[in-house]
C-alpha positions in Angstrom: 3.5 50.6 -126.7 2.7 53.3 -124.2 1.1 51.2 -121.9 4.2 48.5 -121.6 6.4 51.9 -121.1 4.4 53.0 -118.5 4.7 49.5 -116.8 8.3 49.2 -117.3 8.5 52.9 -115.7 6.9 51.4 -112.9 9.2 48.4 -112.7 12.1 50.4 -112.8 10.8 52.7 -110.4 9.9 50.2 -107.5 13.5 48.3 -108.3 14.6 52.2 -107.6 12.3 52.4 -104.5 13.6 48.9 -103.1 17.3 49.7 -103.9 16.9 53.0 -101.6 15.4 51.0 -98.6 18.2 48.8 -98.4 20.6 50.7 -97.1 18.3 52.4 -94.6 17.7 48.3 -93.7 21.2 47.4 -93.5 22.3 50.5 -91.4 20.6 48.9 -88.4 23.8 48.1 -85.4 23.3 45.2 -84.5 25.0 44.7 -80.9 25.5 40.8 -78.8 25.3 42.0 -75.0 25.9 40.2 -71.6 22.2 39.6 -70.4 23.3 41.4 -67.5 23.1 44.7 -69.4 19.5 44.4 -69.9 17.6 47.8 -69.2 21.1 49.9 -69.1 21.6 49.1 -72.4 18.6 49.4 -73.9 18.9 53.2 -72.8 22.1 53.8 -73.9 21.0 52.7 -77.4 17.9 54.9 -77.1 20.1 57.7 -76.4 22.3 56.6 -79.2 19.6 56.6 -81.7 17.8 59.7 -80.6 21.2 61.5 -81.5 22.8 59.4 -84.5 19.6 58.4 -86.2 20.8 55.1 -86.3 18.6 51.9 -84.8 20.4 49.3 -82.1 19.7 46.4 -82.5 20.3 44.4 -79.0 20.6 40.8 -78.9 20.7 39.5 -75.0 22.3 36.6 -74.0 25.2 34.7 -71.9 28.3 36.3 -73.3 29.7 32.3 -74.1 27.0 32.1 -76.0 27.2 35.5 -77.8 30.8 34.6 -78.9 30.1 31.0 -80.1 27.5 32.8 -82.3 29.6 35.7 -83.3 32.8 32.7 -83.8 30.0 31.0 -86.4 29.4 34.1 -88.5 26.6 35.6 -86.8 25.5 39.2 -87.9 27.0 41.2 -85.5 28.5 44.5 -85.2 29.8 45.6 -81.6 30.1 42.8 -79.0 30.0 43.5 -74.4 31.1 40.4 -72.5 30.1 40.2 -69.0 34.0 38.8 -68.6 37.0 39.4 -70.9 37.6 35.6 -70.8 35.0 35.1 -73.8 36.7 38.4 -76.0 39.6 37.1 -75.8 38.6 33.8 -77.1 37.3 35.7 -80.0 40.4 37.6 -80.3 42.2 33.9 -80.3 39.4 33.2 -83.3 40.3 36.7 -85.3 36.4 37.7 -85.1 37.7 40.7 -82.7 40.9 42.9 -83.2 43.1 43.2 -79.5 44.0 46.6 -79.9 39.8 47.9 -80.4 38.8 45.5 -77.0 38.0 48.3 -74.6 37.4 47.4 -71.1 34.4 49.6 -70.5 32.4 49.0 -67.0 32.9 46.9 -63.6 30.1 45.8 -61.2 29.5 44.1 -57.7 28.4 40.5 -56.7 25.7 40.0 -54.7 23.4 37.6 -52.6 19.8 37.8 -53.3 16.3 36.7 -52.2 13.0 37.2 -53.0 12.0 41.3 -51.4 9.8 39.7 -49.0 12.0 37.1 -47.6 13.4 37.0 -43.9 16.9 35.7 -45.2 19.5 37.2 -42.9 22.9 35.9 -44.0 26.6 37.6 -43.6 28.9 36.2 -46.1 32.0 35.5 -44.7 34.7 32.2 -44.3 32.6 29.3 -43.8 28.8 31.4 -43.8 25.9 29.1 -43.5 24.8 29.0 -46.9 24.0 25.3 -47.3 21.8 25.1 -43.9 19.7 28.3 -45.1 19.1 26.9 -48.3 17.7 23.4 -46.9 16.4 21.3 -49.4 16.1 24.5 -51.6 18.2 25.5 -54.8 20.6 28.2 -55.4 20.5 30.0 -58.2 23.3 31.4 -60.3 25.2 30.7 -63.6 25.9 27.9 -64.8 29.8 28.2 -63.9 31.3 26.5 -66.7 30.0 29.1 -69.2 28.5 31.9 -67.7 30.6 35.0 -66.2 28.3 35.5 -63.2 28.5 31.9 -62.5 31.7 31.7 -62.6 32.3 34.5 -60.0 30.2 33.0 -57.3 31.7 29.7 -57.5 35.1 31.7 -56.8 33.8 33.2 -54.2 32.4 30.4 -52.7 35.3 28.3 -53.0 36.9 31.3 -51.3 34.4 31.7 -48.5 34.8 27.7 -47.9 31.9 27.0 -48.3 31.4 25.2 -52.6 31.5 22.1 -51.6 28.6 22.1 -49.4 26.7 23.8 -51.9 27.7 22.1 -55.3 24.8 19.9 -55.4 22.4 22.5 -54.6 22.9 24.7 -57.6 20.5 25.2 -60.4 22.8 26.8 -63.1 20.9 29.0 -65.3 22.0 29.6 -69.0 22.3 33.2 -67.8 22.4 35.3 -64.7 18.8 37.3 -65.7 17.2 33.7 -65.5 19.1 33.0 -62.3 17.4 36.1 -60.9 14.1 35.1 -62.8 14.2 31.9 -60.3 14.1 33.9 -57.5 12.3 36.5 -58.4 9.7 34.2 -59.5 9.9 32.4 -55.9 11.4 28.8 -57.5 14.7 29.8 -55.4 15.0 31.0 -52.5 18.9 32.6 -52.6 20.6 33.4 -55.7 24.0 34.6 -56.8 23.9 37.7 -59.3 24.7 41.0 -60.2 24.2 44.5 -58.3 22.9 45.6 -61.3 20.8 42.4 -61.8 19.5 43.2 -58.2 18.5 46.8 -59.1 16.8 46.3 -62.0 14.5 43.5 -60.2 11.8 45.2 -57.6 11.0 41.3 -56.8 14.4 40.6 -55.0 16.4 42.6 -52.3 20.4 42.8 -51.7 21.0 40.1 -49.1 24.7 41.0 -48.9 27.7 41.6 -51.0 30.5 39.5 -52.0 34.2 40.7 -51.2 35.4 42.0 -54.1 38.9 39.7 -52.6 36.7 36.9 -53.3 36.3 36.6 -57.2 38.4 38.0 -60.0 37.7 41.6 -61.7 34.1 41.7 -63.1 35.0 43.7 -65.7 32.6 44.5 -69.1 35.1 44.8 -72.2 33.8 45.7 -75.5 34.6 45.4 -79.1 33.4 45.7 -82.8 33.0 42.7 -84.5 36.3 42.3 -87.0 34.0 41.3 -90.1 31.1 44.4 -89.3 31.5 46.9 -92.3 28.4 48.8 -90.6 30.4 52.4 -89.9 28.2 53.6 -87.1 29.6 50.4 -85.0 32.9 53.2 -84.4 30.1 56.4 -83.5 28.5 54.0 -81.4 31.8 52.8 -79.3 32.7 56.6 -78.4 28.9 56.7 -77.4 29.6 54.1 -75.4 32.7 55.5 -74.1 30.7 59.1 -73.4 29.2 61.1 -70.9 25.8 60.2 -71.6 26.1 56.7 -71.6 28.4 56.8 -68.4 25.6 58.6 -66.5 23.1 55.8 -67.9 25.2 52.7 -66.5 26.4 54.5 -63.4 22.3 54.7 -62.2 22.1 51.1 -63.2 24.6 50.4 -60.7 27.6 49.6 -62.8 30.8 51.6 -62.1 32.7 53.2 -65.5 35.9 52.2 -66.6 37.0 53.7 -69.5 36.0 57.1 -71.5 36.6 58.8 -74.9 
């Protein structure tokens, strides 16, 4: 009789033990971010956790395909698209309320090749883009889908110059694997981020794109309408902070919004 006490104590008190891990489990944020914020972001969340004690959880990707996800059902807590096309399609879907979408950081658009490449090229009207490629690729976005890609083919419909280089593109899912191909040498040009640019020691700034040229790159974020995780609203005025302006500002990005 003891001995089936003593094993039901032990039941009862691993059932205990289990019940008081999962909400240390489920108090993980769990955050869907433009790839482009890659490396800023991961610090900000550092910075988050070292002061709220609560883990960030980053999941990197193109922001269309961060809101298709999040439109599904995914798990997630606090969304950043590299555009505010893609949270207001989630705001059209209910998965994001209008009135919490914070437009929180701009950035630049630049040319890129590989650091030790002898590319020289001024982007202006009609800029020789297609003749310094050759028979080479140039890598961005894919510009039906991903925000980076859609602001260089603006801007080089603007510049006069898409339609020589339409069928030259090789549209990445996402402007970190556009940079990848040219970092990696399997493009010689690219389209990206300044951000993007300066997080990569592989590639160097070829030149910027007007800012005339493209509309607002702007970075809005939200929590996620169905998150009942509480620290998604500590970690939005982190976001909105200081500290975390200080972070993105060295990454290149320039600040929009603060608490």
């Amino acid at each position: 009789m003891l001995r089936r006490t003593f094993i039901s104590s032990l039941a009862a008190a691993a059932m205990l033990g289990l019940a008081s891990m999962a909400p240390a489990m489920a108090a993980d944020l769990v955050v869907f971010a433009a790839a482009s914020m890659k490396g800023s972001l991961d610090d900000v969340a550092k910075a988050f956790q070292a002061k709220n004690g609560t883990k960030v959880v980053i999941s990197y990707a193109s922001s269309a395909q961060l809101a298709k996800q999040i439109e599904a059902a995914a798990p997630a807590d606090v969304f950043i698209s590299a555009d505010t096309k893609w949270m207001s399609y989630l705001v059209e879907k209910s998965a994001v309320k209008k009135e919490e979408a914070v437009n929180l950081l701009g950035n630049r658009l630049v040319l890129v090749a590989a650091k030790d490449s002898n590319a020289s090229i001024k982007i202006e009207k009609g800029f020789k883009l297609a003749e310094a490629l050759g028979d080479s690729r140039l890598a961005m976005g894919d510009p039906k889908s991903v925000p980076a890609g859609k602001y260089g083919q603006e801007s080089l419909k603007f510049y006069g110059v898409w339609d020589n280089v339409e069928g030259k593109v090789a549209g990445a899912d996402n402007v970190r694997a556009a940079l990848k191909l040219v970092s990696s040498g399997e493009a010689p040009l690219g389209i990206v981020y300044e951000t993007d640019a300066k997080a990569d020691r592989q590639v160097k700034i070829v030149d910027f794109f007007g800012e005339d040229s493209h509309s607002p790159i702007i970075y809005p974020v939200a929590p996620i309408a169905a998150s009942t995780n509480e620290a998604r609203n500590d970690f939005m005025k982190f976001l909105l902070g200081p500290e975390a302006a200080d972070i993105f500002k060295k990454a290149g990005f320039t600040t929009l919004a603060s608490s």
